[in-house]
C-alpha positions as CSV (number, residue, x, y, z in Angstrom):
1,X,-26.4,61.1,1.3
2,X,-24.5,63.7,-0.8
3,X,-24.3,67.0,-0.1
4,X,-25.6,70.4,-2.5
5,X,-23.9,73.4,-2.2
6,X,-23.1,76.7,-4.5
7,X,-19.8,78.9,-3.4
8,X,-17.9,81.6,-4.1
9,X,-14.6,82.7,-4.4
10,X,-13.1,86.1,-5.1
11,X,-9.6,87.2,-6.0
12,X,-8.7,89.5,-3.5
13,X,-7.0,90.1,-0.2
14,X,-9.6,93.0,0.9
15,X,-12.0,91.0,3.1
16,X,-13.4,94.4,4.5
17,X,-14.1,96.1,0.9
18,X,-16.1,92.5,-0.2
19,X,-18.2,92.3,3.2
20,X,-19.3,96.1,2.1
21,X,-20.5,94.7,-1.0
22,X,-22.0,92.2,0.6
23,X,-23.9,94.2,3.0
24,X,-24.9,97.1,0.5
25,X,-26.9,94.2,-1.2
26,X,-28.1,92.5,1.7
27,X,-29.7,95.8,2.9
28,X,-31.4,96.6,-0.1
29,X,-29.1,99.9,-0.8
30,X,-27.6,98.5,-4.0
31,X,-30.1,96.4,-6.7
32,X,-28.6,94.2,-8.6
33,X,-30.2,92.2,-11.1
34,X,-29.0,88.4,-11.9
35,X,-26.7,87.7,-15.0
36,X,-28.0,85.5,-17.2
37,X,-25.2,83.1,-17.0
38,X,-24.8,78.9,-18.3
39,X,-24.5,77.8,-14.3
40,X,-27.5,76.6,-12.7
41,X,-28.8,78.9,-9.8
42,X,-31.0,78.3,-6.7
43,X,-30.6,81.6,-5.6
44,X,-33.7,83.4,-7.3
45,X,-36.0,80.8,-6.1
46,X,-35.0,80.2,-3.1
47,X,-34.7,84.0,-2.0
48,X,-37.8,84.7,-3.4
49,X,-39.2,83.1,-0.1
50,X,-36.2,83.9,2.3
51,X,-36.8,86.6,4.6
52,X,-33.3,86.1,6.5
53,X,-29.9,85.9,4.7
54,X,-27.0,84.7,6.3
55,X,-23.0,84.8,4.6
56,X,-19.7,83.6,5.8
57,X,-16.5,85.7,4.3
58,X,-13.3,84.1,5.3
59,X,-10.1,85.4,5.8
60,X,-7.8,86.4,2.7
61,X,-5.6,83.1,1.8
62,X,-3.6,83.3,-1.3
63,X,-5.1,86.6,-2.1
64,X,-8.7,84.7,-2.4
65,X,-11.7,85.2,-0.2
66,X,-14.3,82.9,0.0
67,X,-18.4,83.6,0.3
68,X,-20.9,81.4,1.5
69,X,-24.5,81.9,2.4
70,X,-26.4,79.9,4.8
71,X,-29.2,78.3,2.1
72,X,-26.4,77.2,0.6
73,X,-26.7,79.2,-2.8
74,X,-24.7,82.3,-4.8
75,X,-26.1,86.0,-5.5
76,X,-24.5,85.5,-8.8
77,X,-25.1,89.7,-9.0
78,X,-23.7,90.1,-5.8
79,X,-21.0,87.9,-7.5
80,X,-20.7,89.8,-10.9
81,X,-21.1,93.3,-8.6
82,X,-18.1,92.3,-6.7
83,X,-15.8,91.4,-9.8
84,X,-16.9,94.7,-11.3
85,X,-16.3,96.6,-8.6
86,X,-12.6,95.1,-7.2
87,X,-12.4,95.0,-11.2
88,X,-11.3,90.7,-9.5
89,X,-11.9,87.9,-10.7
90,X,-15.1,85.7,-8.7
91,X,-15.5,82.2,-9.2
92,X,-18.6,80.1,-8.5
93,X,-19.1,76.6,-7.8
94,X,-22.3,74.5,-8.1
95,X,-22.1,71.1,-6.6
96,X,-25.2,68.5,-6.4
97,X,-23.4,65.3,-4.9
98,X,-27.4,64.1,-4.6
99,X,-28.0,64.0,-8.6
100,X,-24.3,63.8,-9.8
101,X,-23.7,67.2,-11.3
102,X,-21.2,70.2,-11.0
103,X,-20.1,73.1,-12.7
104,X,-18.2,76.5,-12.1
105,X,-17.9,79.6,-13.7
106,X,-15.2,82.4,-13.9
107,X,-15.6,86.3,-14.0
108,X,-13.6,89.0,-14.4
109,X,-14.2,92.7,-14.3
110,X,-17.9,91.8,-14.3
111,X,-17.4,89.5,-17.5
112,X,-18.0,85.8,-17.7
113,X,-15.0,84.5,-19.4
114,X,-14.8,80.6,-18.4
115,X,-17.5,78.1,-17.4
116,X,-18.4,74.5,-17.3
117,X,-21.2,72.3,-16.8
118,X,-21.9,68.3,-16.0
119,X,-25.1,67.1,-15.5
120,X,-24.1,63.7,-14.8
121,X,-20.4,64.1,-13.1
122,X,-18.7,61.1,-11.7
123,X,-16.9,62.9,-9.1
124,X,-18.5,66.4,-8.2
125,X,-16.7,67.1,-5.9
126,X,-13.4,66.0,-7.7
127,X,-14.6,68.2,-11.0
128,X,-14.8,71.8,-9.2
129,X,-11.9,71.2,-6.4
130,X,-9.2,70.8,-9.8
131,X,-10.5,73.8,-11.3
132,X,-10.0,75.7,-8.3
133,X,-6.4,74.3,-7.6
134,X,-5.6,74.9,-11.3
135,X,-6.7,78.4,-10.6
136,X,-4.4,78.8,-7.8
137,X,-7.2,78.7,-4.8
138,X,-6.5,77.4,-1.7
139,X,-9.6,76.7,-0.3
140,X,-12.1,73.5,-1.2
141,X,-16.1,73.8,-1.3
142,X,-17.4,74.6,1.8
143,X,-20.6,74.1,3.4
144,X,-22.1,76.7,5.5
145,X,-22.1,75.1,9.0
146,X,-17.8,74.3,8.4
147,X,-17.9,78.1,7.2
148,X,-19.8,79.1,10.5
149,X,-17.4,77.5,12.6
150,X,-14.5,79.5,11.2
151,X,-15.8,83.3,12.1
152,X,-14.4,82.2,16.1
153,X,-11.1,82.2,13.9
154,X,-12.0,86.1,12.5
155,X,-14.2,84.8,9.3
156,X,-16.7,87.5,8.7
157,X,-20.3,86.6,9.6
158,X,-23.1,89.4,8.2
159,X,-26.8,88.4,8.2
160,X,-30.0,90.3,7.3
161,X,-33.6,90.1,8.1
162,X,-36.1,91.8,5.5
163,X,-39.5,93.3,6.6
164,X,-41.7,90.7,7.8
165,X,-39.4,88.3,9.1
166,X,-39.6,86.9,12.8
């Protein structure tokens, strides 16, 4: 069984100034509506029906931050908010192990200026972990629950539940 996941990554060493983004969205106090960027998304269906969001923010390594939510998906707003507001580059991954494809995409200032697509990738994995050494980031993709286990080690952890949730 392979595994599915979206992250994201953000140049810059401000972990407290991203988890305000982060929250200002999650809250409701700051709409943002989603790019229409070349990456395939889960996000707007899946949140559609989600009445709880939940998001990991690591630690600053390298001057990169990394963002993952607990479905396993990017805002790509909250994404392109962040770059526009740090005026930082974000990148996102999208990996599918279970049907062979993967892709990223890079921002900056709010401005997509890189991205790449496979829909039938022989290494997923392998395909989004050399663009994100080649762009100097030291983390790999994570999943949520290996995210979860690092807020004991200071990661962020910020979670929302919307009106009618249990």
């Amino acid at each position: 069984m392979g595994i599915n996941l979206e992250n994201l990554f953000i140049q810059s060493a401000d972990s407290a100034a991203i988890a305000d983004i982060v929250q200002s969205r999650l809250d409701g106090s700051v709409a943002v509506s989603q790019p229409d960027w070349p990456l395939p998304s889960s996000f707007p269906s899946i949140i559609a029906k989600d009445l709880k969001r939940k998001l990991v923010i690591s630690l600053p390594d390298s001057s990169w931050v990394l963002v993952v939510e607990s479905n396993e998906y990017v805002d790509h707003g909250m994404a392109r908010e962040i770059s526009e507001r740090l005026s930082c580059k974000v990148v996102i991954i999208v990996v599918s192990e279970v049907t062979g494809s993967a892709g990223y995409l890079v921002c900056e200032g709010g401005k997509l200026i890189e991205h790449r697509f496979e829909e039938d990738s022989q290494d997923p994995i392998g395909l989004v972990d050399k663009k994100l050494r080649s762009l100097g980031i030291p983390f790999h993709p994570f999943t949520f629950s290996h995210a979860i286990a690092r807020t004991r080690n200071g990661w962020i952890s910020r979670a929302i539940k919307k009106a009618g949730s249990a």
